[in-house]
N, C-alpha and C positions, 0 to 999 in steps of 0.2 A: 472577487473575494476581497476579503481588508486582512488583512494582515497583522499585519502588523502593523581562606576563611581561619577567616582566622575561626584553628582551633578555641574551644570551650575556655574563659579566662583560667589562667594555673597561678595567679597570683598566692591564692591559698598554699600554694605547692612552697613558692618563692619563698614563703614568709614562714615556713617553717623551724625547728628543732634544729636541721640539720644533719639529723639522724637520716632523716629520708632524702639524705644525699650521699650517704654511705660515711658522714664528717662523725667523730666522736669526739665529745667534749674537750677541749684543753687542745684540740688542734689549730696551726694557726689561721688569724681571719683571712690572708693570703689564699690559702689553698679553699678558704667557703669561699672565695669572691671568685678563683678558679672557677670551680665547680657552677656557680648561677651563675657563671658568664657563657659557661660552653654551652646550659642548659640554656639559655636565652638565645644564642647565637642557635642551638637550633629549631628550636620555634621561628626567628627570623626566615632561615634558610626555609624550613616549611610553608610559609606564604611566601616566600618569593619564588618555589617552584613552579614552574610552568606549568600554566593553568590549561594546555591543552590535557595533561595527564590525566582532568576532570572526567573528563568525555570516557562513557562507558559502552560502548556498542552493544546493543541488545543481544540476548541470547539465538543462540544458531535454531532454537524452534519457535523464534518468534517471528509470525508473518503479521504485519501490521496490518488490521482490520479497520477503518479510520471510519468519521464522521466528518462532516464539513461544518462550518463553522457557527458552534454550538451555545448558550449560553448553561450556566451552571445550573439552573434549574431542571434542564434535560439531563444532567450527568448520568443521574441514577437510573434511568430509562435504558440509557446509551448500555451503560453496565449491565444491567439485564440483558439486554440481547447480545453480550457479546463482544462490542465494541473493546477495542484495545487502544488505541489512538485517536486522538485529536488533531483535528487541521485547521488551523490559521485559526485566530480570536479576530472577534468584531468590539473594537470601544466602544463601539456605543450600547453596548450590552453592559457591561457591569467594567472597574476597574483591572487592568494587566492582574496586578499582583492577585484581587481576590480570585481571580480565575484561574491564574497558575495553580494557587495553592490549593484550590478545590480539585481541581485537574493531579497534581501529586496528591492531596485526600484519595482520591478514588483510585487510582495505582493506576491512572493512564499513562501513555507516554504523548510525547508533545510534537508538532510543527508548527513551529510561529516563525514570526518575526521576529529580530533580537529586539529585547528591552533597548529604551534611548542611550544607557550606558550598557555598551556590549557587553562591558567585564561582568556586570553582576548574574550574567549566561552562564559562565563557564562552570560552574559548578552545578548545573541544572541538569543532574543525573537523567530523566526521564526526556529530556529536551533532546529527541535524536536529529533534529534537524532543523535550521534556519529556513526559513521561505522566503522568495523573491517574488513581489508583490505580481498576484492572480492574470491569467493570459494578458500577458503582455505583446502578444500578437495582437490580439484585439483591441488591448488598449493602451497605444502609443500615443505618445504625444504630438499632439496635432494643433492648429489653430482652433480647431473645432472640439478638442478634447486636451485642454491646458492639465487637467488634471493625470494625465496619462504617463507613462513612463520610455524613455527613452534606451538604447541598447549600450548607449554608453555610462547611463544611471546605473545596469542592472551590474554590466562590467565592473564598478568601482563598488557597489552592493558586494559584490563577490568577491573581491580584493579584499575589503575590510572584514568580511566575516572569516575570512580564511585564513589573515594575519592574525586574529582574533586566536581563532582556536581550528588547525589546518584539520584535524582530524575528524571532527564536525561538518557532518554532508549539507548541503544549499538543496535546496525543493524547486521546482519551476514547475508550473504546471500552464499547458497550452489549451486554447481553444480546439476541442477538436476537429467542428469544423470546418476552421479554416486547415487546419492539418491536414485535412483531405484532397481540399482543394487544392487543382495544380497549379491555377492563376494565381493563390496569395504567398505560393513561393517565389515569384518573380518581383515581388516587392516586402516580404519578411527573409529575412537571411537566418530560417531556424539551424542551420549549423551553427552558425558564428551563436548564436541567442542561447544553443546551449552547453558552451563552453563556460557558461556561468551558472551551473547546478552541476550537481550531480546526480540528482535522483529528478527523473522527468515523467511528469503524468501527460495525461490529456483529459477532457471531458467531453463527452458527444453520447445527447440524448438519444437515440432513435424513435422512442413513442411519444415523450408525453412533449418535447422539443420541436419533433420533424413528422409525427406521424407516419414516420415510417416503419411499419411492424414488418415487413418484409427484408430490411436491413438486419434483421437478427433471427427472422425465419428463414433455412434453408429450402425449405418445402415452398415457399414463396416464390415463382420468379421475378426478378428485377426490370423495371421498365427502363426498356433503352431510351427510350424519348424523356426519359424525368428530369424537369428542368435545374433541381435541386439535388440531385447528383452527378457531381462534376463526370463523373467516372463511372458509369452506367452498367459497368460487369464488374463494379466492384460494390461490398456488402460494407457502408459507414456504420462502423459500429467500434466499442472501446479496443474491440481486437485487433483488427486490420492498420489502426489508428496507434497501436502499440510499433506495429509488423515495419510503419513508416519512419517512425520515432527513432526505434531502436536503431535502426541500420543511418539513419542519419546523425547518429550521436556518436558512432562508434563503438556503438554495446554499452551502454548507459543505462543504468537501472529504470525499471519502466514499473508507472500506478497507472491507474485506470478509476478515474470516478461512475459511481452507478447512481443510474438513477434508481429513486424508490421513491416517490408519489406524482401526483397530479403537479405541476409546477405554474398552473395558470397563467399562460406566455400570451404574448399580442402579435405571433410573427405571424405568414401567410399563411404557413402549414402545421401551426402550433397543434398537436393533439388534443381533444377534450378528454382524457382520460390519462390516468399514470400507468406505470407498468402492473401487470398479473404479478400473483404470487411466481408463477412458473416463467414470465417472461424474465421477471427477475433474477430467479437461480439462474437459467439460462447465461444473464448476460453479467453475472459474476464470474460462473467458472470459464466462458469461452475469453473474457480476459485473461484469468491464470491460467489458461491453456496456450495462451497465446503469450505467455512468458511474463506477466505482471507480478512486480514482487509487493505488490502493495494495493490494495482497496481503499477508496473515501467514495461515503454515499452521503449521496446530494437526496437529502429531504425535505427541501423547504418549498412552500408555497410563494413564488414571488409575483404574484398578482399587483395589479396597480389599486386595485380596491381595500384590499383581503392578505397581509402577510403574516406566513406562519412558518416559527424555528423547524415545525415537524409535522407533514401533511401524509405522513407514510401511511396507510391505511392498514388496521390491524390485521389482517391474513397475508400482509406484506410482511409486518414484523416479526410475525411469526413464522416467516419461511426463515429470515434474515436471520431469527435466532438461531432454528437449528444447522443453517449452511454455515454461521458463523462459526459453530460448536463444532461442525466437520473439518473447516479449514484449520482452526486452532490446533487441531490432533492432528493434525498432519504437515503444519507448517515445517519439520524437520526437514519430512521426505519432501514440499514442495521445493523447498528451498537448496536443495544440494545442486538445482541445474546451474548452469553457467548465467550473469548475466545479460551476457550478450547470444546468449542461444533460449529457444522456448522450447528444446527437444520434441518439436512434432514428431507426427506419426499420420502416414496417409492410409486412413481408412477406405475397406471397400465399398462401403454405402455415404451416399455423397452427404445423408442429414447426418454424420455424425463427423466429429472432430475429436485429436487425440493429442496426449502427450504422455512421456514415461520418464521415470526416475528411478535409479539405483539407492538401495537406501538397508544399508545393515545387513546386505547378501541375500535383501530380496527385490524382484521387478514390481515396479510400481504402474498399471498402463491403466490412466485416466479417459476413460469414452464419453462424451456429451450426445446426446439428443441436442442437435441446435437446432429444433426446429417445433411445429406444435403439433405432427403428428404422434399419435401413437404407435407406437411399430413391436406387433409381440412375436414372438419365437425368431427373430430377427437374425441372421448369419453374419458374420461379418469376419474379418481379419486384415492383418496386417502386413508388412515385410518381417520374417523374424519370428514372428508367433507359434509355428509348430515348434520352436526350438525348447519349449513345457509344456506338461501334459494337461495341467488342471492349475486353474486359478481359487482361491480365498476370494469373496466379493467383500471387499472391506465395509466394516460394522452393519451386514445384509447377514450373519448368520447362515453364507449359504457358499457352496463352491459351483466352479465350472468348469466340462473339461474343455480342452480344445483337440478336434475333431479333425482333422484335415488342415490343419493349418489353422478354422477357424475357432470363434466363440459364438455361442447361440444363447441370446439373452432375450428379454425385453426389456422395452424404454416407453415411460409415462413421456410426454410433452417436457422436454427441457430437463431431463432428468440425466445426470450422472451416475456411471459406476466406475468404481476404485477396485480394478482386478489387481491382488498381489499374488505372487509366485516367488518359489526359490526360483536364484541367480543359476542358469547349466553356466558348465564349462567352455562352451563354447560363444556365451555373451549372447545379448538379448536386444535388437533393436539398434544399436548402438553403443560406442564407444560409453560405459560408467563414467558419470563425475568424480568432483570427488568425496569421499564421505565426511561426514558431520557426526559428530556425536549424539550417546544414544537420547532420544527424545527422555523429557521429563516421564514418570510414574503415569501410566496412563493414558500415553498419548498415542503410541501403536497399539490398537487391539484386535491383534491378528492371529492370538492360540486359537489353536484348535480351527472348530469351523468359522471362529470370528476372523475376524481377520483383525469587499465589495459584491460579498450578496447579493447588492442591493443592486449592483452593475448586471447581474444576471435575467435583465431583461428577455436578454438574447444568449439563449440555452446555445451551447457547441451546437 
């Protein structure tokens, strides 16, 4: 990837009557040159307040929904489907400024790079985060790759954005996978690499990068002899690649990039195809299940022939829009878990994966299909589940009871349900987080029965 006030003039005010200083006529010029002294001195002291106080932290039901690195022409695409955030600018698309300001046009929020004068950042209300220039695992500098960045470049990147404005979080986003691999820990020191962010992604294609559909089908089994996974009983995909992250960061905020189209790569195992509509939802929610407080999808075409901002295919987009619509009405309740925890849940059927959240005095327990069977009138349960009798299937118009301990539902290929229940008394699954305030108008609807681009040769 690339990378990367003075109040309104009051002179008019200054130059007044005097009246609109509280002075009436025949008093002396002493006490008016009082009065527009103090008024001056504090306009003064207002721009010399610390410009960290700029920085606004999103609201508690915003889950950032991102795109990778976009030009302003796609803005309004982005918009439609849903998109919240943008990740990282490319110059050589269009000018910094005219992109920002298109970028606040459309009411996005930002991760860049700082402008070459950090200061004129600080007041960049939608700007929630600085980036520290694209896997820097992968691309360090080397004789062979002078353009690359070094661990002690990103260390003083992170110095200077933080004297800047300490309250303003740093982006780092890792190849993911090298993440996977156990060899390129014994020559990246990704501890020490992310003492320099604080918000940490990964990216790792599994189809359209590795052809590997089996890395995000559970129903699949894993080949132990595959030369291309380090780790042969483990499933590379944006989840497990979170599960590594996390615990190496010390609980550090974890994103996860998705793929969404064909990426026309030149590696051994490149896939000729991008992901399904379903492989796609799939490999959104088993990142947020897997504790990801943030989404960017990687749409682009990066062909050596043929490059394109947006290769997503339309029955992709239009899953993306309406998964996007789901996570947005829910980002309250996603977002109450702890950073450093993804509140699983071990399901008793091995295609499905879980997580739960407390959210307003009711249980939240998210199920995935991660896999591409179909599975109908399906049983299933948990530790903790007989503790309510009947679930809400969130915006399914439909309830369920729980039977024995379990649920009996069915699942399309890669499909998600959003069971909610009142909280018993005697707690649910686990210790509650802690709560967030109530979601905006509309965003719980659970009455009733509702409830360097161009670097990306080489996909993670």
């Amino acid at each position: 990837m690339q990378k990367k006030l003075f109040p309104a003039s009051r002179d008019s005010e200054l130059a007044g009557s005097g009246k609109e200083f509280g002075i009436v006529q025949g008093e002396g010029e002493a006490r008016y040159r009082s009065v527009a002294l103090r008024l001056l001195g504090g306009l003064l002291a207002a721009v010399a307040a610390p410009a960290a106080m700029a920085y606004d932290p999103p609201p508690a039901d915003y889950f950032p929904i991102g795109v990778f690195l976009q030009p302003t022409y796609t803005f309004d695409t982005w918009k439609a489907r849903g998109i919240n955030t943008l990740v990282d600018y490319a110059a050589s698309s269009q000018p910094l400024e005219t992109w920002n300001a298109a970028a606040v046009q459309h009411g996005f929020y930002m991760i860049r790079a700082p402008r070459a004068d950090i200061s004129k950042d600080l007041n960049e209300k939608k700007l929630i985060a600085w980036s520290q220039p694209d896997e820097p695992d992968y691309n360090q500098k080397t004789a062979a790759n002078p353009h690359g960045i070094t661990l002690g470049e990103l260390q003083a990147n992170y110095a200077k954005m933080k004297a800047a404005d300490p309250g303003r979080p740093v982006y780092m986003n890792f190849a993911g996978g090298m993440v996977d691999a156990p060899y390129a820990w014994n020559f990246i020191d990704y501890k020490t690499y992310m003492k320099s962010a604080d918000i940490i992604a990964n990216d790792i294609y599994p189809i359209t990068a590795w052809n590997h559909p089996e890395w995000i089908d559970f129903s699949k089994a894993l080949n132990p002899n595959d030369i291309y996974n380090p780790t042969p009983t483990k499933r590379l995909n944006s989840g497990t690649t979170i599960d590594v992250l996390r615990a190496a960061s010390g609980g550090k905020k974890q994103w996860a990039y998705i793929e969404t189209s064909w990426q026309d790569l030149n590696g051994p195992v490149a896939g000729k195809r991008g992901v399904t509509r379903d492989e796609f939802r799939g490999e959104v929610w088993d990142a947020i299940i897997h504790g990801a407080k943030g989404i960017t999808y990687f749409p682009q075409r990066v062909g050596a022939a043929v490059f394109m901002d947006d290769n997503t295919p339309a029955d992709v987009a239009a899953e993306m829009t309406k998964q996007d619509a789901l996570i947005s009405s829910l980002g309250a309740v996603i977002n109450t878990s702890n950073d450093a925890t993804d509140n699983r849940v071990t399901l008793t059927n091995s295609n499905l994966e879980g997580t739960w959240r407390t959210y307003n005095g009711r249980q939240y327990l998210f199920v995935l299909n991660m896999s591409s069977k179909t599975m109908t009138d399906l049983s299933f349960g948990t530790a903790g589940l007989d503790k309510l009798p009947q679930f809400q299937v969130y915006d399914e118009l439909r309830s369920e009871n729980v039977v024995g301990g379990k649920i009996t539902d069915s699942f399309a290929p890669y499909q998600l349900h959003v069971y909610v229940g009142d909280s018993s008394s005697d707690g649910f699954l686990a210790l509650a987080p802690a709560q967030v305030p109530e979601p905006t108008a509309g965003a719980i609807l659970v009455a009733g029965a509702a409830c360097g681009l161009l670097r990306r040769r080489r996909a993670a």
